[in-house]
C-alpha positions in Angstrom: 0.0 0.0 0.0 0.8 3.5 -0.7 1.4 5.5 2.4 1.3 9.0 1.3 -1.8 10.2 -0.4 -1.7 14.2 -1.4 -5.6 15.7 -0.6 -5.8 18.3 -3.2 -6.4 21.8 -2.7 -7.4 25.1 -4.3 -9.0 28.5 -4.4 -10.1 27.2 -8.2 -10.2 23.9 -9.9 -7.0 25.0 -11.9 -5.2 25.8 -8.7 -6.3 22.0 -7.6 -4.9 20.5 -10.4 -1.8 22.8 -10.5 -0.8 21.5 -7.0 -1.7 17.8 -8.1 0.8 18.0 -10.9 3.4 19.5 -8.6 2.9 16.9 -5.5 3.1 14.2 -8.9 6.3 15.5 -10.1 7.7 15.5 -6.2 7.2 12.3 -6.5 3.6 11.7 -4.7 1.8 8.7 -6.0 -1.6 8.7 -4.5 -4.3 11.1 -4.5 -7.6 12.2 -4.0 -9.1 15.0 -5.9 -11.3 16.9 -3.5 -13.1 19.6 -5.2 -16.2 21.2 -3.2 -19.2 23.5 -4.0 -18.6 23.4 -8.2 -21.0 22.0 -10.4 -21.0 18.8 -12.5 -19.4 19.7 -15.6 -16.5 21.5 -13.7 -16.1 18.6 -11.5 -16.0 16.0 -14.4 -13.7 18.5 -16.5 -11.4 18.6 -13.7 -11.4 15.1 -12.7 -10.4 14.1 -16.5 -7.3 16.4 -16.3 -6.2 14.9 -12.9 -6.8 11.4 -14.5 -4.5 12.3 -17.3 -2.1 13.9 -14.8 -2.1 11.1 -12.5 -1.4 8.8 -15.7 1.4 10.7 -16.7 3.1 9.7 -13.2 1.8 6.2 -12.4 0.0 7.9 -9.9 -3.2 6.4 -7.9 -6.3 8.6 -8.1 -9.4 8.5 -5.5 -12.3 11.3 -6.4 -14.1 12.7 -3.0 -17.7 11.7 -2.3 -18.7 11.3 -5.9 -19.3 7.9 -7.3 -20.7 9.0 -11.2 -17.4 11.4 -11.9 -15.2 8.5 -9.9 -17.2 6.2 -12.8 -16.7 8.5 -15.9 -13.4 9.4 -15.7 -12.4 6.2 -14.9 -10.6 7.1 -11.6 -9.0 4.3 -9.3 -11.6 4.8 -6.9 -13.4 7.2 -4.3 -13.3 8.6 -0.8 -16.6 8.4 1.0 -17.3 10.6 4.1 -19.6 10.0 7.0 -22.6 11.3 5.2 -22.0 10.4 2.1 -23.1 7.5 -0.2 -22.9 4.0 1.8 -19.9 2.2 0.5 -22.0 -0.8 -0.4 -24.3 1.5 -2.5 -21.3 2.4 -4.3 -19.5 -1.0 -4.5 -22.6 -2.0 -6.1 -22.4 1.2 -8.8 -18.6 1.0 -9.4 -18.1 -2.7 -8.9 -15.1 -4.7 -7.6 -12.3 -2.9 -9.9 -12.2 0.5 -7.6 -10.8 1.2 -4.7 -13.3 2.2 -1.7 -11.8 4.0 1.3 -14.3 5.5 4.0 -14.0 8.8 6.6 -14.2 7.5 10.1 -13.9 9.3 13.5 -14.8 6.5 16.1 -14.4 3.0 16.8 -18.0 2.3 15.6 -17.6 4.0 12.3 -14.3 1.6 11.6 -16.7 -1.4 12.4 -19.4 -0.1 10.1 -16.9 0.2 6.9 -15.6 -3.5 7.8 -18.8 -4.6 7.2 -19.6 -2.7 4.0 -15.7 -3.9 3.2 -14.0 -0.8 2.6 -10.5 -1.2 1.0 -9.3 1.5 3.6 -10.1 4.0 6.6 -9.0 7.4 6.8 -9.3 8.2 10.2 -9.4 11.4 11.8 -9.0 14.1 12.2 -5.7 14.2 13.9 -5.7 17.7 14.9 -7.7 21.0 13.7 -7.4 21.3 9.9 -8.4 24.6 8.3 -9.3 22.0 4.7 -12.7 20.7 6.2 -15.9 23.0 7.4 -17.6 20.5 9.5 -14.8 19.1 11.9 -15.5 15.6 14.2 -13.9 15.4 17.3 -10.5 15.7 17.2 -8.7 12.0 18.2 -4.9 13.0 18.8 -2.3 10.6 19.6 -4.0 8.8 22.2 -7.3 8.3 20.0 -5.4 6.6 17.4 -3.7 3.8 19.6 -7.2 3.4 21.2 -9.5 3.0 18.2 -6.0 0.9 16.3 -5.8 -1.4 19.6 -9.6 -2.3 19.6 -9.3 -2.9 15.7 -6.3 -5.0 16.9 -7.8 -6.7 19.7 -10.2 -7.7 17.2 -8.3 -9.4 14.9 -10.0 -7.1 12.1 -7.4 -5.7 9.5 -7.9 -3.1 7.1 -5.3 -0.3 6.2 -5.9 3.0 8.2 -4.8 6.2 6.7 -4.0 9.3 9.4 -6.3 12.5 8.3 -6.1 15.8 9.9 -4.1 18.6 10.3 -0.8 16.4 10.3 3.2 17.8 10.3 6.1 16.8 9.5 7.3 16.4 13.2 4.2 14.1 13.6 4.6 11.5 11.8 7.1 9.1 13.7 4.7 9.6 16.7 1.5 8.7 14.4 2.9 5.6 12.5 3.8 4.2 15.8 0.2 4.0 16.7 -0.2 1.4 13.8 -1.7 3.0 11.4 -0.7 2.3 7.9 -0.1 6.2 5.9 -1.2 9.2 6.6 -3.0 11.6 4.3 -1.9 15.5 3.9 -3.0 18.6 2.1 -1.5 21.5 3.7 1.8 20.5 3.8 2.2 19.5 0.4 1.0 22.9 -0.7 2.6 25.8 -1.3 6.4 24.2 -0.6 9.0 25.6 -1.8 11.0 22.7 -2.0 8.0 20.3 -2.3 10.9 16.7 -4.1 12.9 17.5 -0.9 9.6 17.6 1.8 7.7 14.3 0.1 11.6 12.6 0.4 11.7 13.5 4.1 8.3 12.0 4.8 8.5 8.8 2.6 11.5 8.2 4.9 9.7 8.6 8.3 7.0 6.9 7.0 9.7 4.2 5.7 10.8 4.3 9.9 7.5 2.6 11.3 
């Protein structure tokens, strides 16, 4: 599995896929196009440029919470949130051939995806993040190794992504609550020296 995935971000769909290509070029090689409030034809326009983008670079791409675009443009899969389309209702739509990953904040919304059998969790959020409008409850260090030890405890398996407001300085801490990758926006954009910053975290996250 992938352990870094690049959330996009943007004032304007060109400024999403602007940052896209740059975290691909860095040398990112997952990621999830996460446009909000546009209409239809934007949102397909847009997620047909990333798809040629994340072509260009071998590069996994997951559309946000919307399963006809994720569909049309032939994306790798989609990234469900807590009130979005069930993951069954899309597995059903999409079929086997896409990934399915699935927002979760608490130990009962991890349970929930394992038994609509999402392909991952991203769980969170870590810490305040200016990127979403509606924030859950904010899980910290100690909420990972909780909700990670019951999953544990359980014998149940499925990669977990960190979400949330994450830095550079906590990742080490992060990956050694178990979880599997973490997922980043803010970080990623805007760098200066974005091939150096993505080479410093594939190597912490290389550290688990």
């Amino acid at each position: 599995m992938i352990r870094l995935q690049y959330i996009s971000q943007g004032r304007t769909p060109q400024e999403h896929l602007k940052n896209i290509e740059n975290a691909c070029k860095a040398g990112c090689r997952w990621i999830q196009l996460r446009l909000k409030d546009v209409d239809m034809a934007t949102y397909l326009n847009t997620a047909l440029q990333c798809r040629n983008i994340c072509d260009q670079y071998d590069a996994i791409m997951i559309v946000n919470d919307n399963v006809s675009v994720t569909k049309a443009v032939l994306a790798d899969g989609i990234h469900l949130g807590l009130s979005d389309m069930n993951p069954r209702e899309a597995r059903k739509i999409l079929g086997d051939n896409f990934i399915i990953g699935g927002t979760a904040n608490t130990i009962e919304n991890c349970l929930q995806h394992l038994e609509d059998s999402v392909d991952y969790i991203g769980l969170g959020p870590y810490k305040h993040t200016v990127t979403k409008k509606k924030l859950s409850p904010i899980l910290g260090v100690e909420g990972y190794r909780n909700i990670l030890g019951q999953l544990k405890n359980k014998n149940l398996k499925v990669p977990v992504v960190a979400i949330g407001g994450i830095t550079e300085k906590d990742i080490e801490i992060l990956m050694q609550t178990g979880v599997s990758g973490i997922a980043i926006s803010g970080m990623l954009t805007n760098q200066t020296d974005l091939k150096k910053k993505i080479e410093t975290i594939k190597k912490l996250l290389a550290n688990r």
